[in-house]
Structures are given as C-alpha cells and as structure tokens.
Backbone bond lengths (Angstrom), bond angles and torsions (degrees), N, CA, C in turn:
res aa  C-N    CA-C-N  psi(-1)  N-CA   C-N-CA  omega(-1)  CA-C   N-CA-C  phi
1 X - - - 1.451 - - 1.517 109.30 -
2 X 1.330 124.06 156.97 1.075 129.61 -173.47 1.643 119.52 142.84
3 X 1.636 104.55 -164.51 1.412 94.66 159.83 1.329 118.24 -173.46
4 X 1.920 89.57 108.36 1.648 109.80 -165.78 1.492 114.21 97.93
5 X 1.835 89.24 -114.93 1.474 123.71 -178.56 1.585 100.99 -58.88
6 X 1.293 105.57 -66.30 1.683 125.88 -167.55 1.758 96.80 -75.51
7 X 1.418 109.63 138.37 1.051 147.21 -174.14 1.585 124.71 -123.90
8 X 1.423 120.50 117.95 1.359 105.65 176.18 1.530 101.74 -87.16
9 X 1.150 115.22 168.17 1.592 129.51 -174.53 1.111 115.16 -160.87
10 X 1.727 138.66 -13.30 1.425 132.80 166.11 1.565 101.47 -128.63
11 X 1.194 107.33 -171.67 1.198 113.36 -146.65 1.355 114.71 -89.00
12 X 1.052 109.02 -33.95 1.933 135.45 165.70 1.674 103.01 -62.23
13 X 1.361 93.74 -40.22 1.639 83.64 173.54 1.314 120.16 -78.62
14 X 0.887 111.28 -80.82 1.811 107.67 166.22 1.967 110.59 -27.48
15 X 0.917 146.79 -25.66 1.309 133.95 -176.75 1.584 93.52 -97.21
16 X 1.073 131.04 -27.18 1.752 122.58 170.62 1.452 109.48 -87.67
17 X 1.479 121.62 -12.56 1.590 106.19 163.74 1.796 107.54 -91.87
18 X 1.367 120.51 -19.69 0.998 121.12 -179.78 1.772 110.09 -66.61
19 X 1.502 120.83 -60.46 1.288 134.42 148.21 1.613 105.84 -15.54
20 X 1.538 122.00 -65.48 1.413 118.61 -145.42 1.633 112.16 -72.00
21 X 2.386 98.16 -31.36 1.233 105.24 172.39 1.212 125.02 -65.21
22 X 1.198 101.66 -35.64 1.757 102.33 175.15 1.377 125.95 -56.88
23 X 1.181 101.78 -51.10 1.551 115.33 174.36 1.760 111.84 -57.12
24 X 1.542 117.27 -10.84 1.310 112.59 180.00 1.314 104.04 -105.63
25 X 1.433 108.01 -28.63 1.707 99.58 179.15 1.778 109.03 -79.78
26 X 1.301 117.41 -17.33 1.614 109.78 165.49 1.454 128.30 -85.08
27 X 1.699 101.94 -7.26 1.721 114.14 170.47 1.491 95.81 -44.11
28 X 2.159 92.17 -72.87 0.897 96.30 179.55 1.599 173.39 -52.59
29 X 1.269 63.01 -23.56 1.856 87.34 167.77 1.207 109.25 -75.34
30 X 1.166 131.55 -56.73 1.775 137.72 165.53 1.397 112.45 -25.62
31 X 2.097 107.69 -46.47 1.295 91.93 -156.11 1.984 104.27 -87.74
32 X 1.326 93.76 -1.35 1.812 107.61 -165.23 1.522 102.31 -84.21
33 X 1.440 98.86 -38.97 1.984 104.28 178.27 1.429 86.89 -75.91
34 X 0.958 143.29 -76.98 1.449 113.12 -145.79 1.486 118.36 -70.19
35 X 1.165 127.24 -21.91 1.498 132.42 165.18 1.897 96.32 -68.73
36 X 1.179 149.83 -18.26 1.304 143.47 151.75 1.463 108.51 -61.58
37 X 1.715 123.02 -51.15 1.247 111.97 -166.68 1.533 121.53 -74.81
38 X 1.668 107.00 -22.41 1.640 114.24 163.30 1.151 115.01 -57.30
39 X 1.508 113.06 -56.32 1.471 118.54 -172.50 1.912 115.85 -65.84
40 X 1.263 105.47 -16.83 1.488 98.30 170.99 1.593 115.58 -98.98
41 X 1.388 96.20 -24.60 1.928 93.08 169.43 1.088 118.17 -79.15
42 X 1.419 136.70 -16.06 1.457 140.60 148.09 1.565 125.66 -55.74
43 X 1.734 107.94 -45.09 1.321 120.99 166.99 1.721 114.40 -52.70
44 X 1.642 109.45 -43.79 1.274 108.45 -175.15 1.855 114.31 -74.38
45 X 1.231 104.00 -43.47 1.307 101.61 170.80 1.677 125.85 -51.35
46 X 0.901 106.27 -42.79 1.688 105.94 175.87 1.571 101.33 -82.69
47 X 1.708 128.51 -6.59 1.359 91.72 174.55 1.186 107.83 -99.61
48 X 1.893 111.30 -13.53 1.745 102.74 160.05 1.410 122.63 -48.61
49 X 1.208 109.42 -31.92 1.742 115.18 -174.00 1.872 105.43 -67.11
50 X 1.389 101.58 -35.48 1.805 108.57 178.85 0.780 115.99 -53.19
51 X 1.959 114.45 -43.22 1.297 110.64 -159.54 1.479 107.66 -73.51
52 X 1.553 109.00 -35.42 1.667 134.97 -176.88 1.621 100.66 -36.20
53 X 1.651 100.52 -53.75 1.555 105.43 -166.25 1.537 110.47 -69.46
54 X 1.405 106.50 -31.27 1.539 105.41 -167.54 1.269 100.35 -90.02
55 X 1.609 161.13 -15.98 0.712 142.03 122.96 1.247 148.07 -54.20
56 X 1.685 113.80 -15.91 1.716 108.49 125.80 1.075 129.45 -45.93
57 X 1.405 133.43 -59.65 1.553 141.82 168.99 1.840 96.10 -32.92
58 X 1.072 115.43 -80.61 1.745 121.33 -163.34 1.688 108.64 -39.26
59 X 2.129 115.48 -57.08 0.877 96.21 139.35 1.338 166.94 24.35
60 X 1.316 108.54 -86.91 1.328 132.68 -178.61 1.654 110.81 -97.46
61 X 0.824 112.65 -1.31 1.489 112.46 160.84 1.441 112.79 -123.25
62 X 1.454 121.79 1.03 1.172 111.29 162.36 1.384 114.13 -72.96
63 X 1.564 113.54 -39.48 1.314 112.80 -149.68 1.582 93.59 -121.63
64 X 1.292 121.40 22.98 1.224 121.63 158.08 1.551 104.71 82.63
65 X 1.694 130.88 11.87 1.336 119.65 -159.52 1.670 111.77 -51.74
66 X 1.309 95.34 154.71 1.731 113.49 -169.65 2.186 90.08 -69.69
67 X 1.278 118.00 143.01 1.391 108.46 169.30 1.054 117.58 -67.82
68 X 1.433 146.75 -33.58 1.171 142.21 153.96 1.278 123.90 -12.53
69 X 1.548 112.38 -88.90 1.132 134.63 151.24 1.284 122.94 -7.46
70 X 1.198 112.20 -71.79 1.727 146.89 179.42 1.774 91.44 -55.41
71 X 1.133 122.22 -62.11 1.471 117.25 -177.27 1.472 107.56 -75.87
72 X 1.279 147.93 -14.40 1.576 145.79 129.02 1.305 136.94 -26.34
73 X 1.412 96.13 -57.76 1.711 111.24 172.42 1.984 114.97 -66.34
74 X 1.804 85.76 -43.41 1.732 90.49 163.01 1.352 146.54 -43.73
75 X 1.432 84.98 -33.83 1.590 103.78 -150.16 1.758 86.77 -97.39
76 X 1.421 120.96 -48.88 1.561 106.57 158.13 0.793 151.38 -45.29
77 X 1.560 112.99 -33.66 1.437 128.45 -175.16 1.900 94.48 -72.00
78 X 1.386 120.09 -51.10 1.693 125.78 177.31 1.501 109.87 -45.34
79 X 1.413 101.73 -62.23 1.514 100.10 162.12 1.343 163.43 -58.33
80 X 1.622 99.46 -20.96 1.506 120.94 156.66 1.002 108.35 -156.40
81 X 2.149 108.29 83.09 1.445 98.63 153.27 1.503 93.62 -116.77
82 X 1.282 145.70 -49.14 1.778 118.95 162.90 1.373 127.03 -9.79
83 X 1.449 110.03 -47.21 1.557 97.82 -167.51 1.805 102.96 -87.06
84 X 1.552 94.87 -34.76 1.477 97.66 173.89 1.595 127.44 -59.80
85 X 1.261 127.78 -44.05 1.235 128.67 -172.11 1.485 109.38 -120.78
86 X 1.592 129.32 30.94 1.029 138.00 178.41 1.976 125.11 -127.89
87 X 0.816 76.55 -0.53 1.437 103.46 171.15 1.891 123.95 -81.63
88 X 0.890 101.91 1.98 1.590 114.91 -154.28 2.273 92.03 -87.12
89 X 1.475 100.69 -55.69 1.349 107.93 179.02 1.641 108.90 -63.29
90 X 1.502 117.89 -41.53 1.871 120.48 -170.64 1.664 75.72 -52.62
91 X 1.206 103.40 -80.73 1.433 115.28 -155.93 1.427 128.01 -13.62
92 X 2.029 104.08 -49.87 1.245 114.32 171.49 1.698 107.53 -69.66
93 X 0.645 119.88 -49.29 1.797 130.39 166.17 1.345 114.71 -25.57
94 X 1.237 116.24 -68.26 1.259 123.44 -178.51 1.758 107.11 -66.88
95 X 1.419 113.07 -48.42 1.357 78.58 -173.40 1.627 125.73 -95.62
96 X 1.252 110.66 31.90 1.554 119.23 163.67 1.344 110.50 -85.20
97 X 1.660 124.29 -7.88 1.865 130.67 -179.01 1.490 102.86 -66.22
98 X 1.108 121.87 154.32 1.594 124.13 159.54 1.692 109.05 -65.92
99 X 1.056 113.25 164.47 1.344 112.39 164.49 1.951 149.21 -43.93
100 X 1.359 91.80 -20.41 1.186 116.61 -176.24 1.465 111.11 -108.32
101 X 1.316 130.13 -26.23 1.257 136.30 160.29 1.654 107.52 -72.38
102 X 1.245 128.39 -44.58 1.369 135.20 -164.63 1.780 98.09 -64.30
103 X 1.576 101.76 -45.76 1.939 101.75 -178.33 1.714 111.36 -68.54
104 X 1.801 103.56 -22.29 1.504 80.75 -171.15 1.686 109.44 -83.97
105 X 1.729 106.53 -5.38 1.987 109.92 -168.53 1.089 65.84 -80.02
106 X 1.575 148.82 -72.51 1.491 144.79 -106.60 1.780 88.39 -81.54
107 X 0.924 146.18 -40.61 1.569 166.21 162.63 1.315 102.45 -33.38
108 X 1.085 102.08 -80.15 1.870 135.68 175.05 1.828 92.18 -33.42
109 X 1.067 120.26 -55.60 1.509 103.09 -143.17 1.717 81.81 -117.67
110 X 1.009 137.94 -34.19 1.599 121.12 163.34 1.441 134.50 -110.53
111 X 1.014 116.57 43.31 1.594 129.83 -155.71 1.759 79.41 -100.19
112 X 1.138 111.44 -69.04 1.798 86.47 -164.14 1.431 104.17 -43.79
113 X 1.296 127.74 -65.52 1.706 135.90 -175.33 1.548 100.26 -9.46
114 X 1.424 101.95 -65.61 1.368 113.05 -146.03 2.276 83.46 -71.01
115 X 1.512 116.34 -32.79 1.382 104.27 178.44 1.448 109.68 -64.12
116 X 1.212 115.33 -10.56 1.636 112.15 179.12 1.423 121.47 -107.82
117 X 1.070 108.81 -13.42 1.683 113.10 166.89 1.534 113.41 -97.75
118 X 1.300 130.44 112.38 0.987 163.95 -159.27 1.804 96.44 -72.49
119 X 1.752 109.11 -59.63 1.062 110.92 171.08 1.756 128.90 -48.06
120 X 1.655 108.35 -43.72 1.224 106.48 167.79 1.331 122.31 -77.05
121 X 1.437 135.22 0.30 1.105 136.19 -169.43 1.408 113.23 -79.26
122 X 2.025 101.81 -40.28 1.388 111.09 -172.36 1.495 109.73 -92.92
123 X 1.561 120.62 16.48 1.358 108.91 173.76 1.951 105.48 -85.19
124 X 1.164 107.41 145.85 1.981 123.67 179.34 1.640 101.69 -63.14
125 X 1.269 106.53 -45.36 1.709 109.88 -141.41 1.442 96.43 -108.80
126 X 1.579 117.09 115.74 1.373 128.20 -167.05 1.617 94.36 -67.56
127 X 1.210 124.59 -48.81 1.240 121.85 178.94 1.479 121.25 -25.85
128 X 1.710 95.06 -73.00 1.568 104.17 177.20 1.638 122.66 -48.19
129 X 0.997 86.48 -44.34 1.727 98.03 168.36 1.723 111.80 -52.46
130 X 0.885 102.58 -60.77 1.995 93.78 -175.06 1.031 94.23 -75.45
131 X 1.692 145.95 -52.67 1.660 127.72 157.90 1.106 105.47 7.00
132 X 1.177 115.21 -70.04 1.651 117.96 -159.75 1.134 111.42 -114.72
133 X 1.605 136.61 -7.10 1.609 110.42 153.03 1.262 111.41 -70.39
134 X 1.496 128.46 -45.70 1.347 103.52 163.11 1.352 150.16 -37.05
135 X 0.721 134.46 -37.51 1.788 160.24 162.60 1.419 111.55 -51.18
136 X 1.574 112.73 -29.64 1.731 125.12 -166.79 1.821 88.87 -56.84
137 X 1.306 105.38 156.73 1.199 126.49 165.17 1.325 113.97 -131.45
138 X 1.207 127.52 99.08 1.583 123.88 163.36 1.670 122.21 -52.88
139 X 1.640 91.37 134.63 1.789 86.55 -155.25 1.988 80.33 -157.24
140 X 1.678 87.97 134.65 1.919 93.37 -167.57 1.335 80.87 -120.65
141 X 1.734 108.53 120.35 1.561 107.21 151.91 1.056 127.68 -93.05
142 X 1.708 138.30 -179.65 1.195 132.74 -164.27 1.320 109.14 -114.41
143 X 1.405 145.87 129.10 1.317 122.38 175.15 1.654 131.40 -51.40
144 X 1.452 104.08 124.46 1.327 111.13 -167.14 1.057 118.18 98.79
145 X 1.949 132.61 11.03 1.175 134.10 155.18 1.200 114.41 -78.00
146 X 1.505 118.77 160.89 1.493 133.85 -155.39 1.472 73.97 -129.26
147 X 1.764 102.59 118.55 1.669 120.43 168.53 1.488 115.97 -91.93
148 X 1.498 105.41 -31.59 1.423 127.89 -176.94 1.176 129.13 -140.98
149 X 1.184 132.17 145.34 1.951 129.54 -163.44 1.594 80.73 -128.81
150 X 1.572 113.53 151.34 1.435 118.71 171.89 1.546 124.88 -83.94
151 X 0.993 120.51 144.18 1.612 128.88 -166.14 2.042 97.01 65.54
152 X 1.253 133.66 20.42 1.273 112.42 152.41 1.784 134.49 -73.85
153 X 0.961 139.18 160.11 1.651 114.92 -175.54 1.246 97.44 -91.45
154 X 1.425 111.79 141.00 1.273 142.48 -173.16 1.521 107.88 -81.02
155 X 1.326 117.40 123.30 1.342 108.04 -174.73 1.741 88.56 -136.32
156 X 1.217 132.02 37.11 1.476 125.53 179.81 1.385 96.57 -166.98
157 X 1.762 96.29 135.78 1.741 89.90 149.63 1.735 106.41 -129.83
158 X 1.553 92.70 142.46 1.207 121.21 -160.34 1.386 108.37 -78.14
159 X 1.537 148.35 144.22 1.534 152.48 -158.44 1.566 86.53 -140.12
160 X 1.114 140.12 108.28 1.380 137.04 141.53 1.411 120.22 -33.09
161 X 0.992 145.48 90.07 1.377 125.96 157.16 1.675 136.18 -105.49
162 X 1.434 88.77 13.55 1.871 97.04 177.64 1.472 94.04 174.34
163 X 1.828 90.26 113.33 1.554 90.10 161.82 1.938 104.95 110.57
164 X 1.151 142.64 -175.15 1.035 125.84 -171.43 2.158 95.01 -152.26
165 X 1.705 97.63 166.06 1.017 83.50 -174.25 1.725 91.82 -147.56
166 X 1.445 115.59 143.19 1.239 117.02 178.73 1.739 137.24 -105.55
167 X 1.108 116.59 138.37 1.878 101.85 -168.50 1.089 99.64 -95.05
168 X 1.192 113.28 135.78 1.783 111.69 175.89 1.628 109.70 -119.84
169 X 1.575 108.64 136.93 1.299 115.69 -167.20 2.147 100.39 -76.57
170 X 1.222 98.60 171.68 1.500 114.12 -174.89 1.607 115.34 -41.69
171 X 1.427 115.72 -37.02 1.077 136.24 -169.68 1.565 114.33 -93.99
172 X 1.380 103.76 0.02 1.747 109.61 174.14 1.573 116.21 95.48
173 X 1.454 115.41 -13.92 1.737 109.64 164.73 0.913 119.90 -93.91
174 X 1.494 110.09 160.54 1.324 125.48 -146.33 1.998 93.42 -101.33
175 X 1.330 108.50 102.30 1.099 103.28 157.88 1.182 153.75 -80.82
176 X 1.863 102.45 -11.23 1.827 109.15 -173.80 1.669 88.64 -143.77
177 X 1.230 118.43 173.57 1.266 139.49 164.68 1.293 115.48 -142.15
178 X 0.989 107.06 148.89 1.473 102.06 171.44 1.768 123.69 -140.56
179 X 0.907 126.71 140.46 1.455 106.80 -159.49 1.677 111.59 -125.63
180 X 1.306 142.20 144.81 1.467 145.88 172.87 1.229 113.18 -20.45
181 X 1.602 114.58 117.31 1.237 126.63 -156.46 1.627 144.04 122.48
C-alpha cells in the first residue's frame, strides 16, 4: 500500500493510507454522481419539453392546426416551459419551511416584483400579499398575442411587470393601455 515513492510499512501507516484512499474514492464518487444527477435532470427536462413539442406537432396535423396558431402555441411553450412545468419540486420545498423561513425565500425571490408592482405595494395584509405572490406565474408574451378574447371566462389576473399591453375595442381600436406596474 502506498503511493509510488512512499510506502506504507507499519501498521498506523497502512490504516491512514487505507483511511486516506477511501476517503478519495468517496470524494469521488460524490463528486461524479452529482455531476450525473445534474446532467440527467437537465437531460430529462428538455426531453419533457420534446415530447411537449411533438405532441404539439401530432396535434396539429391531426386537427389540421392553422400555422399561425401552430407557431403561437410553439413559440410559448419555448418560452415558458421552465417556469411553467418546473415549479412543481420549489413548490413542495417551500411548503415544508416554517413560516418565517417561507417569508424570508418568499422576500428573497419576489421582493423586487412586489417593489415594482404598485398594486402589491398598496395591499396592508402581508398575508394577502404572499397569497398571491405565490400563486404568480411567470408567463412572456409575444408581441401581437391575444391574452384575452371578450366575454371569455377569466381564469387569470394578469400583473404587468415589463412591457405594456393594449385592450382593443370590437371594432379593432385600441382603447386602453396599460403599462408595467
């Protein structure tokens, strides 16, 4: 035992090179699995996203989708599927924290938001407030997407936070704007 040059020869020695190898072959192993477990939870995420696309694709030739359309739904799914379908693990995460840990991540990770939304600024009740920063869903539209059709049921309310968005009356003008914030 040993290594190379150096030689163990008593007994203390050999049980502290024996000790020292071990301890290098479990560095390593530690440091090789977890560079495997990144590299396959990254691998899996983009091939959930494949499957996403190719069953858009199938989709869209089942039912004849218009390309437009078809390049809409695309172009979202590229653009928010991390925030969309990645959230599932924070989620469990966060709510195993005690209460006081949960306000300082919830702080931590939306505290500017809440400095840029005007609306959350003027709510009293911290509660209500993380109520609903939690709940936020980050979601990037494209210019010239249609977020809302009139008389559809509303199942979202929307927080500006970059960028502006316009209501257009029946007849195609633009009656309101609204801008980040």
């Amino acid at each position: 035992m040993g290594y190379g040059d150096f030689g163990a020869y008593n007994t203390g020695e050999i049980a502290v090179t024996c000790v020292w190898m071990f301890l290098g072959v479990a560095f390593y192993s530690f440091v090789v699995g977890s560079l495997t477990s990144v590299i396959t939870a990254e691998g899996d995420q983009q091939g959930n996203l494949i499957v996403k696309l190719k069953a858009l694709e199938e989709f869209a030739n089942e039912t004849n989708l218009e390309i437009d359309l078809h390049t809409q739904v695309k172009t979202f799914l590229l653009n928010n599927y991390n925030e969309l379908f990645s959230r599932v693990d924070e989620d469990a995460l966060i709510n195993e924290l005690p209460p006081t840990l949960k306000e300082e991540l919830f702080f931590h990770q939306f505290g500017s938001l809440i400095d840029n939304l005007e609306f959350l600024q003027d709510l009293e009740n911290n509660e209500c407030t993380w109520g609903i920063v939690k709940n936020l869903k980050k979601i990037r539209y494209e210019r010239g997407d249609k977020i809302y059709h009139d008389n559809d049921l509303s199942e979202t309310l929307y927080l500006i936070n970059k960028g502006n968005v316009k209501i257009y009356a029946e007849n195609g003008f633009a009656i309101a704007s609204y801008k980040d914030g």
